[in-house]
N, C-alpha and C positions, 0 to 999 in steps of 0.2 A: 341209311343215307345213300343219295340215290350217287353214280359216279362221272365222273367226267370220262370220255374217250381216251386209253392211255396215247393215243400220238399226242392230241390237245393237251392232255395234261405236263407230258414231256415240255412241250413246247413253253407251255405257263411258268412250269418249275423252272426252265432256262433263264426263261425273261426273269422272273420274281429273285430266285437267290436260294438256296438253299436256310432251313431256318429264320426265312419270314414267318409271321404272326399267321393262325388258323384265324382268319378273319371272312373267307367267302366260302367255307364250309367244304376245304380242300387242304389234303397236305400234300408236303414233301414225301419224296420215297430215298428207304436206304439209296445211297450208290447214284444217284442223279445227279450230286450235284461239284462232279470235276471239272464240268468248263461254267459253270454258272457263274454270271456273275449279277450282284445283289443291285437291286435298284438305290441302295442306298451308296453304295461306291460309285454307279453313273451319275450319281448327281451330287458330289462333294464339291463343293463351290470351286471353283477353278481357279488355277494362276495363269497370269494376272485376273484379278477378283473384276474387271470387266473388259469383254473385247468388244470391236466394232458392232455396232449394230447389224441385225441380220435383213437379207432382203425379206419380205413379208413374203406368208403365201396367200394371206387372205386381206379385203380393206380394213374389216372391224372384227371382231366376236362378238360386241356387243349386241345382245338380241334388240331390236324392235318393240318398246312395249306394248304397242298396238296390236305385234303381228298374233292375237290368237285366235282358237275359233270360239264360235258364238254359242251363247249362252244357248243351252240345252233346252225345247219347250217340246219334246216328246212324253206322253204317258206312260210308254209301255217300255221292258228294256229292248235291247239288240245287241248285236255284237260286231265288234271292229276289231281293223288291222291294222296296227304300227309298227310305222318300222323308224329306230334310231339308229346312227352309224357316227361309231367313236372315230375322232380325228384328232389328231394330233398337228398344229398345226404353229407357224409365225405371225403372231401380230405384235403391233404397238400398244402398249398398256397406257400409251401418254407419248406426243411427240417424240420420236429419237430415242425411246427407250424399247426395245424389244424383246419377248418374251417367247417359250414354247410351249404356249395352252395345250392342255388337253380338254377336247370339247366332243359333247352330243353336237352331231350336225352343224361344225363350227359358227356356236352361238351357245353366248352364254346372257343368262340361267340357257338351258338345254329348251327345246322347244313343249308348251303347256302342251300335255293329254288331256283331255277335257272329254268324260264318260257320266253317265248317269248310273245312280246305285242300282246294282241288278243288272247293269249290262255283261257281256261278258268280253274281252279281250286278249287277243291274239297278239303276241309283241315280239317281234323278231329285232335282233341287235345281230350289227354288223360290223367288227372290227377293222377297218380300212388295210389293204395289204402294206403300204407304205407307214404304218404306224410301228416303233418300235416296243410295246409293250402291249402286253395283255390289257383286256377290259373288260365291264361285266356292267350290271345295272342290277342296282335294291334300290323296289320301290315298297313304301311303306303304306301305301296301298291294297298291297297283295298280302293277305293269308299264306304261306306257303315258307319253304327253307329259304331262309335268308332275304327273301322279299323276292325272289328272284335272280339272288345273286349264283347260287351253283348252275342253274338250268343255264345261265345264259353266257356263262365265263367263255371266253372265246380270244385265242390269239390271231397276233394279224394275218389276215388276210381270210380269217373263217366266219361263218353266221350260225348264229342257235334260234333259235324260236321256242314261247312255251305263252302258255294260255293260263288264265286267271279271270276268276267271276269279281266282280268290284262288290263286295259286299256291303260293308260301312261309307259313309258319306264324308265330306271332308275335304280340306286341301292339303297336300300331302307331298312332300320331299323325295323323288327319286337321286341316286348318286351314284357310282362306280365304288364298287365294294370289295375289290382284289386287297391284298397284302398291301401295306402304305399306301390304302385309302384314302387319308388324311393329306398326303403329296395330289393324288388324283383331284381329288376334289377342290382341294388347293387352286391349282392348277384349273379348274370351273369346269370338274363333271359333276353337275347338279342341275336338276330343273326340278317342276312342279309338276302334277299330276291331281286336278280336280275331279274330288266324283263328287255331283251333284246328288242330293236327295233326290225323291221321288216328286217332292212337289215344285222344285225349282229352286233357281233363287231368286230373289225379291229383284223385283225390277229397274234397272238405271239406265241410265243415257251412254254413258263411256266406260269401259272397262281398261287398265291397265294391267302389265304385268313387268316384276322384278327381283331383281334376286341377288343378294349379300355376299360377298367372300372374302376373306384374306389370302394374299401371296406374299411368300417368305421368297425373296431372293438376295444373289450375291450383292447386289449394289446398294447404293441408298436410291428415297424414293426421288423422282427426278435426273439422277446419274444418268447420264444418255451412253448407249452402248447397249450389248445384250445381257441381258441377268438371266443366269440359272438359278435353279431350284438352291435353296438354303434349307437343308436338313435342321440342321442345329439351329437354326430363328425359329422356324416349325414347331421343334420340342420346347423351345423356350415362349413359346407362343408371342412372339414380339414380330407382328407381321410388317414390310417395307410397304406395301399398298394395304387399306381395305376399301372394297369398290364394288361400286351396285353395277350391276350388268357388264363385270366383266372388264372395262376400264375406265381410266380417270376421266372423272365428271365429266363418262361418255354423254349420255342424257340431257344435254344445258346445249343453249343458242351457241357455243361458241366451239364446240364437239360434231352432234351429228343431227344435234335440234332436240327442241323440247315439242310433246305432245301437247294437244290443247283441250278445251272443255271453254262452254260458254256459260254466262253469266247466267245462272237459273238451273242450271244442269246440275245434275248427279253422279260423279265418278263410282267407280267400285274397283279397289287396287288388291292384286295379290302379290303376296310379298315371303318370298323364301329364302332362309338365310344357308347357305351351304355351309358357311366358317369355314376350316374344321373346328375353331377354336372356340373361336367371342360371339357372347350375344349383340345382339341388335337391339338400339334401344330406340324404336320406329319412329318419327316425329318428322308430323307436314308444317313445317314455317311456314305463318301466314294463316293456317288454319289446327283447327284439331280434326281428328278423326268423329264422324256423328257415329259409327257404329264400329265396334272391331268385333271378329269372331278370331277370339285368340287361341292358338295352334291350329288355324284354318278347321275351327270344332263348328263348324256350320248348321251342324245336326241343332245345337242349342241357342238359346239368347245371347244375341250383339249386347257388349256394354257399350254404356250409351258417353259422350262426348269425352272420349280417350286422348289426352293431350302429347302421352308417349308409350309404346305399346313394346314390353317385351317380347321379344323373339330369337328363341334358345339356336344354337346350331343343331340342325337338322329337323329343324321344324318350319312354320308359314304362320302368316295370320293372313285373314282377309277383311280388309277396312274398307268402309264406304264416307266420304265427304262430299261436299254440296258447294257452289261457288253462289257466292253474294257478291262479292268486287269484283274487279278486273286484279289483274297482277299475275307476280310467278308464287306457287306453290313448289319451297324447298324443299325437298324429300333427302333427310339426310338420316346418321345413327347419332343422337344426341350425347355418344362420346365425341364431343366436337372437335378433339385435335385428330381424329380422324377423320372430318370434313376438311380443317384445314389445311392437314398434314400429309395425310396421307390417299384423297380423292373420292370419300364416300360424298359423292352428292348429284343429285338427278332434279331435273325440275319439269313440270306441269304447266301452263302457262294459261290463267283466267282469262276469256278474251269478252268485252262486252261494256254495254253503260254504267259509269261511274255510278257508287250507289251511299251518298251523302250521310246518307241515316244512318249508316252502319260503316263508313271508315271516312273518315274525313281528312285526308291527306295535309290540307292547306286551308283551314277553315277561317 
């Protein structure tokens, strides 16, 4: 097992707690741990269980799901360099309620890698100095110890780098893998990471991207003020928010706007659930899915007209649908008191001529 630098390591065991879980392929040492203290005592819900909201450091987390890059039409492989840099930061989960995400390049899901099988890739992660805990990245793309999680474990203010060939094709779950991972991730360290085949993927007009998670905190959902992290809802997996990109029904006209697609067009959505906990039970209101590659297994056959698509924590699927009418396209988890209750929902928005034959609103 290869090792971490013992000042880095000091530094990790400080932050982590002595007798955290061997989860990113690192322990504790005798005698470390007399000033440590455990990330699970920084984060015991507070008295009083909510104070004033905090000022924001950032507008949204919510990523963009327009913002990736484009579909891959190279032959041959090549090699690239990314760099992600963990933040820890303040936003709004919802009006007047405030939270302290922890985020890839404050955006959640974390920003799409998008490689072709056989490329090779350089990934350098960089812990912001101003962050107060450790952080790392497993992607489940990579062959190697822990997906990447010991090479790249890094306290604030340091960067690791390390290199991996994209062998297998796929769309594929990256997350922060330190000791209460499950809090991290929580909290929206998770993104996606496509390798294309060698021959491509089938061709569409618009590509989406989005990503699943629950947050346990001290408040209920709505309670305006700031909410800390809730350890014990966590274990008890009974989350206050679940929310696709990060906040409440960021994604819809009345948030930060709904994306579009025109009437004849072809979408293709990728979709990663971080959890830590609950599946995702995927379903576009208003349409079905024409094709899903379920756990983003792209290598093999789309099943064909998917009305609701499972999607485990720590996995993706990648669905393609087709617009005939005009309208919105709900994109919710079809445990519905989690659309209404607690903020899973993102919308698409069909723009184009009414189409009679096929929905007749008012006939």
């Amino acid at each position: 097992m290869s090792t971490i630098p013992t000042a880095t390591r000091r530094r990790v065991l400080q932050a982590l707690g002595a007798g955290t879980a061997v989860m990113a392929g690192c322990a504790g040492a005798p005698g470390d741990s007399a000033e440590e203290q455990t990330t699970e005592q920084r984060t015991e819900p507070q008295e009083p269980a909510m104070n004033p909201a905090k000022s924001t450091d950032v507008d949204r987390v919510a990523a963009d799901p327009t913002d990736i890059p484009d579909p891959i039409s190279r032959s041959s492989p090549t090699s690239h360099s990314f760099e992600l840099t963990t933040q820890e930061v303040v936003a709004e989960v919802e009006p007047g309620v405030t939270y302290t995400y922890m985020t890839f390049d404050e955006q959640i899901p974390g920003p799409m890698l998008r490689v072709r099988q056989g490329d090779t890739v350089e990934l350098t992660v960089t812990n912001e100095s101003s962050n107060s805990m450790p952080h790392n990245v497993d992607l489940h793309a990579v062959r190697g110890t822990g997906g990447g999680a010991e090479a790249s474990m890094v306290a604030p203010g340091e960067t690791a780098t390390f290199k991996f060939k994209a062998t297998y094709p796929g769309a594929f779950i990256y997350h922060c893998a330190v000791p209460n991972m499950d809090m991290h991730i929580s909290s929206g360290m998770f993104g996606l990471i496509v390798v294309e085949p060698k021959e491509g993927l089938p061709e569409v007009d618009r590509e989406f991207y989005f990503g699943q998670h629950e947050l346990y905190t001290t408040g209920e959902a709505g309670e305006e003020g700031h909410h800390d992290f809730d350890m014990e809802a966590m274990a008890a997996e009974d989350p206050t928010y679940v929310l696709l990109n990060g906040e409440k029904y960021a994604i819809t006209p009345d948030r930060y706007g709904a994306p579009t697609l025109e009437v004849g067009e072809t979408a293709r959505v990728f979709f990663v659930t971080g959890g830590p906990n609950l599946d995702s039970s995927f379903h576009p209101i208003g349409s079905v899915w024409d094709k899903v590659w379920q756990q983003g297994s792209v290598a093999g056959p789309a099943n064909r007209y998917v009305q609701t698509t499972p999607v485990k924590p720590g996995s993706a699927a990648v669905a393609e649908f087709h617009a005939e009418v005009p309208g919105p396209i709900k994109l919710v988890d079809h445990a519905l008191s989690r659309v209404a209750r607690k903020g899973m929902l993102g919308i698409i928005n069909r723009e184009g001529p009414k189409n009679a034959e096929v929905f007749d609103p008012d006939p």
